[in-house]
LUMDOKOL-263031 format. One record per residue (C-alpha): x, y, z; residue in one letter; residue number from 0. Coordinates in Angstrom, 3 decimals, decimal comma. Example, Ala and Ser with C-alpha at 12.3 -4.5 7.8 and 13.67 -1.06 7.14 Angstrom:
+----------+----------+----------+----+-----+
|       c1 |       c2 |       c3 | aa |   i |
+----------+----------+----------+----+-----+
|   12,300 |   -4,500 |    7,800 |  A |   0 |
|   13,670 |   -1,060 |    7,140 |  S |   1 |
+----------+----------+----------+----+-----+
end
This chain:
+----------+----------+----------+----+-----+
|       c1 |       c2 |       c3 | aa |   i |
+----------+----------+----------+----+-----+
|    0,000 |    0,000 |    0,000 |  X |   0 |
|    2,801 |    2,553 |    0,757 |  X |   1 |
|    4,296 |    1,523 |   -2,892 |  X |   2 |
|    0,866 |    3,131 |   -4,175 |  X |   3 |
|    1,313 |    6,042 |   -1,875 |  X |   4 |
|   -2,390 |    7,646 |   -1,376 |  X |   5 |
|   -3,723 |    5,731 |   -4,467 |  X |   6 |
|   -6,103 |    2,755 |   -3,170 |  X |   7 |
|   -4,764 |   -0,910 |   -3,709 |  X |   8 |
|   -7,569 |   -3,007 |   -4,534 |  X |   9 |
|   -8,164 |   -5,799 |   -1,672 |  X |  10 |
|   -7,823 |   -8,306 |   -4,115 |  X |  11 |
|   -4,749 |   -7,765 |   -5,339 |  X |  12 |
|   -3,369 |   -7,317 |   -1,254 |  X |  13 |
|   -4,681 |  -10,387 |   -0,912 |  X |  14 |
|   -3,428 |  -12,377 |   -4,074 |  X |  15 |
|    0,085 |  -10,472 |   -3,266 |  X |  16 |
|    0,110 |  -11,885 |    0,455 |  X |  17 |
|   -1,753 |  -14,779 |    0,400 |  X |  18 |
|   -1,945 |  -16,403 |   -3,320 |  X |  19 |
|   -4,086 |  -18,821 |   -4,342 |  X |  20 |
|   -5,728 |  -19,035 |   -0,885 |  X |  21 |
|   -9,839 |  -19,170 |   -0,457 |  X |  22 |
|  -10,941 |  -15,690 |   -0,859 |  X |  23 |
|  -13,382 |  -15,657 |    1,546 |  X |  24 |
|  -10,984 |  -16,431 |    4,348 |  X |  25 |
|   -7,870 |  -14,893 |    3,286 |  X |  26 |
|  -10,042 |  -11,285 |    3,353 |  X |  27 |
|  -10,783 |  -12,021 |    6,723 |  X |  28 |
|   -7,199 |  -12,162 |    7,347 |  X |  29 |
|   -6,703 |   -9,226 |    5,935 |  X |  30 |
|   -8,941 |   -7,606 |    7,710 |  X |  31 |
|   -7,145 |   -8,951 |   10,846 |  X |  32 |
|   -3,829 |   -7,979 |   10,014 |  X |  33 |
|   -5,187 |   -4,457 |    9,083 |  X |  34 |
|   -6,612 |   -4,043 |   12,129 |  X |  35 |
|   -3,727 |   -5,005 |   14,169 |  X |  36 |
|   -1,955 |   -2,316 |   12,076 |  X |  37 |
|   -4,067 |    0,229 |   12,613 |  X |  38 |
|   -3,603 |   -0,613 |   16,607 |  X |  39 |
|   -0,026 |   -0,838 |   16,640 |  X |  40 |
|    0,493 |    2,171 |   14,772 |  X |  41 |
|   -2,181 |    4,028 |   16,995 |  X |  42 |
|   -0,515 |    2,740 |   20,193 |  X |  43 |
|    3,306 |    3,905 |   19,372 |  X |  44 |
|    1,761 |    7,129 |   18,180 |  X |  45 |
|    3,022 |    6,601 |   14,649 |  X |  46 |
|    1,341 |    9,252 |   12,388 |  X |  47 |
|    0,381 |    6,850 |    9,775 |  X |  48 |
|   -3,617 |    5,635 |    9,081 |  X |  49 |
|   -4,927 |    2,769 |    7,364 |  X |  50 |
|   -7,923 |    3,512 |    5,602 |  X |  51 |
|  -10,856 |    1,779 |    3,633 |  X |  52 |
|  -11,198 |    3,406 |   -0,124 |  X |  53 |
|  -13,592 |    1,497 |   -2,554 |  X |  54 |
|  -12,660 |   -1,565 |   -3,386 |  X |  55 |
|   -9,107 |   -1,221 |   -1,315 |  X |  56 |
|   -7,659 |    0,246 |    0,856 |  X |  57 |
|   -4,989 |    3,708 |    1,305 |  X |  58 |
|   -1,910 |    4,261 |    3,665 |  X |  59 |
|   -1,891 |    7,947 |    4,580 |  X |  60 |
|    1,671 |    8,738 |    5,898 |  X |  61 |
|    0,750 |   11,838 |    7,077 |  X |  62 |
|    3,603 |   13,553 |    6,553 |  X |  63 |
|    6,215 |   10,591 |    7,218 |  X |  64 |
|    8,970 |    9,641 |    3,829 |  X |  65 |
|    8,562 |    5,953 |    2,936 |  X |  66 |
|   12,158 |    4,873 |    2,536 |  X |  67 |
|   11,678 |    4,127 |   -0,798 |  X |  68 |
|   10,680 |    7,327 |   -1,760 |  X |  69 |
|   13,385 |    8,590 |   -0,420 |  X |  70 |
|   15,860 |    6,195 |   -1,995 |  X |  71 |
|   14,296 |    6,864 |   -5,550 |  X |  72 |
|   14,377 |   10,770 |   -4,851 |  X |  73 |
|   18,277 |   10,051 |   -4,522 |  X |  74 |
|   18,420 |    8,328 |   -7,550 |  X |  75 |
|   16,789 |   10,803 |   -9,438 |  X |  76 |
|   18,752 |   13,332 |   -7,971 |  X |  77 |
|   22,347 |   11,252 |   -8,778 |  X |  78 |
|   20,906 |   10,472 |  -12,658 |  X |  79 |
|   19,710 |   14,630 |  -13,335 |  X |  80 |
|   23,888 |   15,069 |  -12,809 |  X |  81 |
|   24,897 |   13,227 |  -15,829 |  X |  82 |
|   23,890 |   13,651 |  -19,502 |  X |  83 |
|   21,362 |   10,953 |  -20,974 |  X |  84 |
|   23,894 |   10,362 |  -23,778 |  X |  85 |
|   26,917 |    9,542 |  -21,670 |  X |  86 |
|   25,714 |    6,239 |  -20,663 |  X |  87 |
|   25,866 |    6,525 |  -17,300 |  X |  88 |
|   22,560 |    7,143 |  -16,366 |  X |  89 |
|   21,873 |    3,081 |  -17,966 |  X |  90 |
|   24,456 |    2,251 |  -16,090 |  X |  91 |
|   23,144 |    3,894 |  -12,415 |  X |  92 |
|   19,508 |    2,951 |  -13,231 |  X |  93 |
|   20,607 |   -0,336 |  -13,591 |  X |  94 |
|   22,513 |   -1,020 |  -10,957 |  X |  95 |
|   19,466 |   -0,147 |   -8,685 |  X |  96 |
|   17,080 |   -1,848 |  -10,229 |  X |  97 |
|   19,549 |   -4,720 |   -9,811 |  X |  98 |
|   19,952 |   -3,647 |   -5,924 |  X |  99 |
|   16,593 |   -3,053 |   -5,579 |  X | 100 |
|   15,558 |   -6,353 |   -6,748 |  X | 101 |
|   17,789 |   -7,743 |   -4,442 |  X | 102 |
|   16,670 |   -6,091 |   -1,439 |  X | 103 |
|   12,903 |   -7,032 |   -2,273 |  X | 104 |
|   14,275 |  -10,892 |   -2,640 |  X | 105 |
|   15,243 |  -10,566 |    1,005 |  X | 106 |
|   12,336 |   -8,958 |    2,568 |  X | 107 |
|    9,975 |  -11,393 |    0,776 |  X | 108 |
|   11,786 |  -14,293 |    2,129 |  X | 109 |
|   12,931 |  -12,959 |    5,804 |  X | 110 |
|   10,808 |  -14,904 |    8,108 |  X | 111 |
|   10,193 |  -11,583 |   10,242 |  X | 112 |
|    8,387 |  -10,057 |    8,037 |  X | 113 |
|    6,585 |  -12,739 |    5,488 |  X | 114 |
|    2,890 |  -12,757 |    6,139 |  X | 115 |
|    1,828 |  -16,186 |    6,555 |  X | 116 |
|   -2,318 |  -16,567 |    7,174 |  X | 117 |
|   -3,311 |  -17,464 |   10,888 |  X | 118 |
+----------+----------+----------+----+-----+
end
């Protein structure tokens, strides 16, 4: 949801990211568990960040908080507007972190802290 900033992402695509191929049905209840224990734990540690319901989906306001990877790509963006398109290196830079990138989302998706696994 953060990846699609204010923008709702549709519950079924949350749920066929998180849980694929699982019964519908139940894995929405999931979802609806997890997002609720979200919205707690984010409440409770006074983190200014809301989960809410928009059509078929749902939004992540951040409220004024920088999602690392916006950050990260502002960098990039940043690094590739100091070299001329023509001089290669921008192919080079761009990638190298999509390369790093990829990398980095290979590890999150398989670090047991923080794959989703239904209840």
């Amino acid at each position: 949801m953060i990846h699609h900033e204010e923008t709702p992402a549709d519950t079924a695509l949350i749920i066929e990211s998180i849980w694929p191929g699982y019964d519908v049905k139940k894995a929405k209840s999931y979802l609806y568990t997890c997002l609720s224990y979200l919205r707690r734990s984010l409440q409770e540690h006074d983190v200014p960040i809301s989960v809410d319901k928009a059509g078929n989906g749902f939004t992540i306001r951040l409220d004024g908080a920088a999602a690392d990877v916006t950050t990260f790509e502002g960098m990039l963006d940043d690094m590739l507007s100091e070299f001329p398109a023509s001089s290669g290196i921008n192919e080079s830079i761009y990638l190298g972190y999509v390369a790093q990138v990829s990398g980095l989302r290979d590890k999150a998706l398989t670090h047991d802290l923080i794959t989703l696994q239904p209840f």
